[in-house]
C-alpha positions in Angstrom: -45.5 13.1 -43.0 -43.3 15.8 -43.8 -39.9 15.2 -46.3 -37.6 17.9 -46.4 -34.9 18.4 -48.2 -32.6 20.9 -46.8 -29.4 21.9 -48.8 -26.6 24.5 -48.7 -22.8 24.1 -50.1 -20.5 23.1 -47.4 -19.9 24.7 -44.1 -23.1 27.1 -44.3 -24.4 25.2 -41.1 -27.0 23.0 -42.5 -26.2 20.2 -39.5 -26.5 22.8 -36.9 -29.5 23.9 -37.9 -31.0 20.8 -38.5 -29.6 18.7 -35.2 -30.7 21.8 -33.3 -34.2 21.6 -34.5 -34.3 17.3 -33.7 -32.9 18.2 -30.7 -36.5 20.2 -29.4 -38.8 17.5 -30.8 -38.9 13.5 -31.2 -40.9 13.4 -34.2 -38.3 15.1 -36.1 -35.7 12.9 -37.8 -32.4 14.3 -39.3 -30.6 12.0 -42.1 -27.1 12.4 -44.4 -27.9 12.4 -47.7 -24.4 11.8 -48.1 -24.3 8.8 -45.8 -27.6 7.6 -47.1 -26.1 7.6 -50.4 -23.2 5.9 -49.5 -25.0 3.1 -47.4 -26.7 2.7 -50.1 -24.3 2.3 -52.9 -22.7 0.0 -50.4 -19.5 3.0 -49.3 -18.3 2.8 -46.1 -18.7 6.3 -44.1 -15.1 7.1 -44.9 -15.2 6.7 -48.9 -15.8 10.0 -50.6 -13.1 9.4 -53.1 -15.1 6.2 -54.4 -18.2 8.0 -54.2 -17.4 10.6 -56.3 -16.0 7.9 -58.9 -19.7 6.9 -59.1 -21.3 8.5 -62.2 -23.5 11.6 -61.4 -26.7 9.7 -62.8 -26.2 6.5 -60.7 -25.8 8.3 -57.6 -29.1 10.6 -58.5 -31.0 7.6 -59.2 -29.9 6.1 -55.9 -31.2 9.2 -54.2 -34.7 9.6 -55.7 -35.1 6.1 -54.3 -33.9 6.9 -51.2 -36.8 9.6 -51.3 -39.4 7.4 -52.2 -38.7 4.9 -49.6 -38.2 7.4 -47.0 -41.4 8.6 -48.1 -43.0 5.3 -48.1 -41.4 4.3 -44.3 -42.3 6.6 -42.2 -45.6 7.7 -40.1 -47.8 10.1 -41.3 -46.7 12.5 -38.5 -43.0 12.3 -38.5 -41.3 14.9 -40.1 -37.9 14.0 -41.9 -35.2 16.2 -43.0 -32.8 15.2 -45.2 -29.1 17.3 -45.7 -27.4 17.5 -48.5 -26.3 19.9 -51.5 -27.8 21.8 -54.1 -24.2 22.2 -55.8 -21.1 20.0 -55.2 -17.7 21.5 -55.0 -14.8 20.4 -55.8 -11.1 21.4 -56.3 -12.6 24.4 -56.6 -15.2 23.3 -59.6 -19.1 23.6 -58.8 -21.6 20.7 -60.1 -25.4 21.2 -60.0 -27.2 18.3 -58.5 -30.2 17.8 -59.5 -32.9 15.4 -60.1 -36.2 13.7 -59.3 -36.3 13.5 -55.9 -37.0 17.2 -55.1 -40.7 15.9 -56.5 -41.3 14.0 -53.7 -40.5 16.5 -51.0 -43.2 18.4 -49.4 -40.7 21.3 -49.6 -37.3 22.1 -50.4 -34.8 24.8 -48.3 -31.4 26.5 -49.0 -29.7 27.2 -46.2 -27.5 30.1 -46.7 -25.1 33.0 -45.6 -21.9 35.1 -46.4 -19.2 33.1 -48.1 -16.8 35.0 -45.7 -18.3 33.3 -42.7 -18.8 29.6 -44.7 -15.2 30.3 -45.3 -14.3 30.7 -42.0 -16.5 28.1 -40.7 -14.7 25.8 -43.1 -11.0 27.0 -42.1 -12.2 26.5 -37.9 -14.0 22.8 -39.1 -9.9 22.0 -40.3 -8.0 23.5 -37.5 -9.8 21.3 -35.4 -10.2 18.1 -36.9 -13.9 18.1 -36.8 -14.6 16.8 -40.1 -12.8 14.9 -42.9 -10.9 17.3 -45.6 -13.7 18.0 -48.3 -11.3 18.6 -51.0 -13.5 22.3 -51.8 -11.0 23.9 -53.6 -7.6 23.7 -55.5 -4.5 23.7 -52.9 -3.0 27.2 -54.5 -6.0 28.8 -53.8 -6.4 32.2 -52.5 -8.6 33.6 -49.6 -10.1 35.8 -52.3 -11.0 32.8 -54.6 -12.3 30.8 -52.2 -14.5 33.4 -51.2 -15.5 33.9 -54.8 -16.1 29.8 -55.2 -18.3 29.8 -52.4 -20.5 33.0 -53.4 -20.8 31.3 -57.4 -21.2 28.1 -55.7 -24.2 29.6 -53.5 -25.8 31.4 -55.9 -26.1 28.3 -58.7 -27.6 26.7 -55.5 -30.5 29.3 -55.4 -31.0 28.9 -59.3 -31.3 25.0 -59.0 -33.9 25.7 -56.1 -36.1 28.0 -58.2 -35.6 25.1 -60.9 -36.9 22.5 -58.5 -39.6 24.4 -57.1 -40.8 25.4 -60.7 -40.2 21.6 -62.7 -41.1 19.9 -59.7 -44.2 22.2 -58.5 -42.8 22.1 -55.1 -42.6 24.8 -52.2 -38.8 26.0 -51.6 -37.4 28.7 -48.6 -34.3 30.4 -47.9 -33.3 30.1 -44.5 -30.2 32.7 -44.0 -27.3 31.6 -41.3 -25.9 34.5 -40.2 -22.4 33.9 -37.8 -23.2 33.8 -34.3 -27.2 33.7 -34.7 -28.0 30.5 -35.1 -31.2 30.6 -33.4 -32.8 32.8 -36.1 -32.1 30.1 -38.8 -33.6 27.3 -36.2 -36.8 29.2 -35.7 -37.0 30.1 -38.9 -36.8 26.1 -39.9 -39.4 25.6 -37.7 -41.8 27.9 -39.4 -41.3 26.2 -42.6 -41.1 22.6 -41.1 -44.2 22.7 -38.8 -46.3 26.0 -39.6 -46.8 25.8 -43.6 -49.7 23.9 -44.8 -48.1 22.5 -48.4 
């Protein structure tokens, strides 16, 4: 069985990717971390506000667990991605996440791309009501420092993967998601997902 974690800030495409790639084979299964989390902690799907009330440790032991049973549950051939973030942004601060369950990953990936396109991505996700308002950054914001939270935000994500992959003695990618090319960043996924021997 192959765990993956696969991580990225917000609107860099990580559920494309990843739905994309379940989407070409059955043995591949793609979970939330968020939702996990929350089902977990007992949050309905709609309750960010009380999950981020939950202290950064309780959630972080909540989510090694959810590793260990995911590791525990399923075949030896399956191959289980799991989404979630590297970083955490909000109003326009940036939190590392970080903690034991990158050690029982086979390998961890950070997806990434230019924090213009996230940004857009981001601005077309709330024009169109596709997903719930994240709260990323403070409401006075400018273009420009959204931009900039989004690059700082990206490239504390790539530090905490060179963290995990040296305290946790794991493998770790970067997968880039360039606008419009979305088929590069699947393939490449593949590659790591179902050609590497860990």
């Amino acid at each position: 069985m192959g765990l993956f974690f696969i991580g990225g800030i917000n609107g860099v495409g990580k559920t494309s990717i990843t739905n994309s790639l379940a989407g070409r084979c059955s043995k591949i299964k793609v979970l939330s971390g968020t939702e996990e989390l929350m089902e977990r902690l007992g949050i309905e799907k709609s309750g960010y506000e009380q999950l981020r009330r939950i202290p950064e440790e309780e959630k972080s032991e909540a989510f090694a667990e959810l590793f260990l049973d995911l590791k525990k549950s399923y075949q030896r051939n399956d191959i289980v991605l799991v989404t979630g973030h590297y970083v955490k942004i909000l109003n326009g601060r940036i939190t590392p996440s970080f903690g034991p369950w990158y050690g029982v990953c086979t390998a961890a990936i950070l997806v990434a791309s230019e924090p213009n396109m996230i940004l857009k991505r981001i601005l077309r996700d709330e024009l169109e009501g596709s997903r719930a308002d994240r709260g990323l950054f403070k409401t006075d914001s400018s273009m420009e420092e959204k931009v900039r939270c989004l690059n700082n935000a990206q490239i504390l994500s790539s530090k905490i993967l060179t963290c995990a992959k040296r305290e946790y003695k794991i493998p770790g990618f970067r997968i880039e998601n360039p606008e419009g090319q979305l088929h590069h960043a699947v393939k490449k996924l593949i590659s790591v997902v179902e050609g590497g021997s860990f």
